[in-house]
ROZA-332207 format. One record per residue (C-alpha): x, y, z; residue in three letters. Coordinates in Angstrom, 3 decimals. Layout:
- X / Y / Z / ala $
...
***
This chain:
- 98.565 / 91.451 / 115.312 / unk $
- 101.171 / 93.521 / 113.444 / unk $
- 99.471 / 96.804 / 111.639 / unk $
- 102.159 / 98.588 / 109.210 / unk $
- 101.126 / 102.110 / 108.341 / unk $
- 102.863 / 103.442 / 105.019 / unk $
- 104.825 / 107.226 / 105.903 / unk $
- 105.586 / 109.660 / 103.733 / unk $
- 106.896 / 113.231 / 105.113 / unk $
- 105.174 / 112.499 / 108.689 / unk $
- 102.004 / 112.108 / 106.928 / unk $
- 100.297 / 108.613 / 105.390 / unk $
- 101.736 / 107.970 / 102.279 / unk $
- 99.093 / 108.707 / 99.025 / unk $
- 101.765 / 106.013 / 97.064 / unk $
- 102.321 / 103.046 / 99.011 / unk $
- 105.629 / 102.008 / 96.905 / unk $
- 106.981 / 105.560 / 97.197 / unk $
- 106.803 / 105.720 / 100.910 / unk $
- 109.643 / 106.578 / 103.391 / unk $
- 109.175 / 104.204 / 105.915 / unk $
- 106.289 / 101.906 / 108.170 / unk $
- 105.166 / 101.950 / 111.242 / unk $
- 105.040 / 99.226 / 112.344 / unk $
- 102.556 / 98.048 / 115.438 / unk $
- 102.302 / 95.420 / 117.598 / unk $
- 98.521 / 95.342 / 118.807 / unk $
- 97.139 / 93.218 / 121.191 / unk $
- 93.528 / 93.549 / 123.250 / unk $
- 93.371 / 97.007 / 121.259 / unk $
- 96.370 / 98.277 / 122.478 / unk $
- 99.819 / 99.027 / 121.325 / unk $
- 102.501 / 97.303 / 122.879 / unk $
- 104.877 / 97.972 / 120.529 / unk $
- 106.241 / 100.293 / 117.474 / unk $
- 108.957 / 99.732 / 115.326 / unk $
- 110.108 / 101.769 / 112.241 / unk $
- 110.711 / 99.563 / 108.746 / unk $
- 112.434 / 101.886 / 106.323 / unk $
- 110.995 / 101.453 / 103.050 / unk $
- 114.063 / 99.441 / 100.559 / unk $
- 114.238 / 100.749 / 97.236 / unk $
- 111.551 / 100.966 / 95.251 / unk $
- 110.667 / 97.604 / 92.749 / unk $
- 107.730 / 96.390 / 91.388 / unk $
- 105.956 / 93.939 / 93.298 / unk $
- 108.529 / 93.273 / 95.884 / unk $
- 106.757 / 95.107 / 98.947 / unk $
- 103.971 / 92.870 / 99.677 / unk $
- 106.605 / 90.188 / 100.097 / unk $
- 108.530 / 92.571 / 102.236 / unk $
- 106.041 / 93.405 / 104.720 / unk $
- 104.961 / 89.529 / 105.151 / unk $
- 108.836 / 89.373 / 105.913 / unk $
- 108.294 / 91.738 / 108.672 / unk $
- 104.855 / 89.392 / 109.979 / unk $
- 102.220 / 92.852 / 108.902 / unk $
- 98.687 / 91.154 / 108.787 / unk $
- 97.564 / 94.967 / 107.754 / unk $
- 98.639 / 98.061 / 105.648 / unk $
- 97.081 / 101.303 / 106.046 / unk $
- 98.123 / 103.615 / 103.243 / unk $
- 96.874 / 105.832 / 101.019 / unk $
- 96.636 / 104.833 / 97.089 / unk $
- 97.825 / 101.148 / 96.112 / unk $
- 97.492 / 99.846 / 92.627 / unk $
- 95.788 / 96.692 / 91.360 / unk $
- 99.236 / 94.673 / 91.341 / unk $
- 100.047 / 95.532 / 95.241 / unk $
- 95.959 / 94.886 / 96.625 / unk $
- 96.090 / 91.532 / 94.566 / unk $
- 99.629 / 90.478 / 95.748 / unk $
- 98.459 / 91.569 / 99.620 / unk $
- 95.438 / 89.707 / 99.371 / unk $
- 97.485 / 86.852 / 97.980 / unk $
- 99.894 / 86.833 / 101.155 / unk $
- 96.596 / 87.263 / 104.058 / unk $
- 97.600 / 90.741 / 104.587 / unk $
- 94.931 / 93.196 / 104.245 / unk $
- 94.797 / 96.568 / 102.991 / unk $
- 93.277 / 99.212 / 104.301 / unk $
- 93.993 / 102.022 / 101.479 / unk $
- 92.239 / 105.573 / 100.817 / unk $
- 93.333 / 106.779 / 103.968 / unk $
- 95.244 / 110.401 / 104.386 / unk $
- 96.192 / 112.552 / 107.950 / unk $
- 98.392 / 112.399 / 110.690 / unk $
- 99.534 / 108.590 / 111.582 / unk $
- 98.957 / 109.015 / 115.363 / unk $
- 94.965 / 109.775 / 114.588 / unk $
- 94.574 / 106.747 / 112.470 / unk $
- 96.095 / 104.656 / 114.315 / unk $
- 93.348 / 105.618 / 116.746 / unk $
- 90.701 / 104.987 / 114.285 / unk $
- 91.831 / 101.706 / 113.600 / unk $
- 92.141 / 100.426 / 117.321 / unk $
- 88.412 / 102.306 / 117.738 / unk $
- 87.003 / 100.272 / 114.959 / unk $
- 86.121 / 103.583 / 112.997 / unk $
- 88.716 / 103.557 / 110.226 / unk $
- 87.399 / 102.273 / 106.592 / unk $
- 88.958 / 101.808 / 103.344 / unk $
- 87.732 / 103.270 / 100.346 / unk $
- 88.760 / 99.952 / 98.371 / unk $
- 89.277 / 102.445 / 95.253 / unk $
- 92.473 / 101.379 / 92.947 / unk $
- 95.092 / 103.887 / 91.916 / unk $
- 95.267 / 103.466 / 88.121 / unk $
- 97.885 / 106.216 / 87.505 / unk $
- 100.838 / 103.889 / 87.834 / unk $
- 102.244 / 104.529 / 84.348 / unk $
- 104.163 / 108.158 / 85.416 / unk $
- 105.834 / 106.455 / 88.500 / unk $
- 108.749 / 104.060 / 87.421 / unk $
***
C-alpha cells in the first residue's frame, strides 16, 4: 500500500495543490518499508490526482482539498484522508495505529488561489 502525505514547509500541507512535495510510503503489515520524496510539478488544475495514481498512492493525507480534487481521487480508487494538520512523522503514526480520521469537510475558497 502506497500512502502519499502532502508537505508544505515540514508541516502537512492546509492546500493540497500548493504543496512542496509527498511523502511517499510504502506500507506493508503496518509498517514502513519504504519512503520516497515526489516533488510536487507545477501547479494545474486537476492534474494531481492523475499524478499521484502515476506514482501507485492508494491514499493522500493532506490538509484542505477542494470538491474537484476529492471527486477526481475518488474517481481514480485513491482515498483522501483531508483535515489533517502537524508534524508528518506523528501522522504517519496515527495512520499505521488506526487513529487518524478525516474531517471529510471541502475547502470552498478556491477562487483566490490560481
Amino acid at each position: 500500500m502506497r500512502l502519499a502525505i502532502a508537505i508544505k514547509d515540514n508541516e502537512i500541507a492546509q492546500h493540497f495543490g500548493h504543496c512542496d512535495y509527498f511523502h511517499v510510503h510504502n506500507i506493508e503489515n503496518k509498517q514502513v518499508k519504504s519512503t520516497e520524496t515526489v516533488k510536487n510539478p507545477p501547479h494545474q488544475k486537476g492534474m494531481l490526482p492523475k499524478f499521484l495514481k502515476e506514482h501507485n498512492v492508494d491514499v493522500l493525507i493532506t490538509g484542505n482539498l477542494g470538491s474537484l480534487a476529492v471527486s477526481n481521487l475518488e474517481a481514480l480508487g485513491i482515498q483522501a484522508i483531508r483535515g489533517v494538520n502537524g508534524e508528518p512523522k506523528e501522522i504517519l503514526k496515527c495512520y499505521i495505529d488506526g487513529t487518524l480520521e478525516s474531517s471529510d469537510a471541502i475547502c470552498d475558497e478556491h477562487m483566490n488561489h490560481h
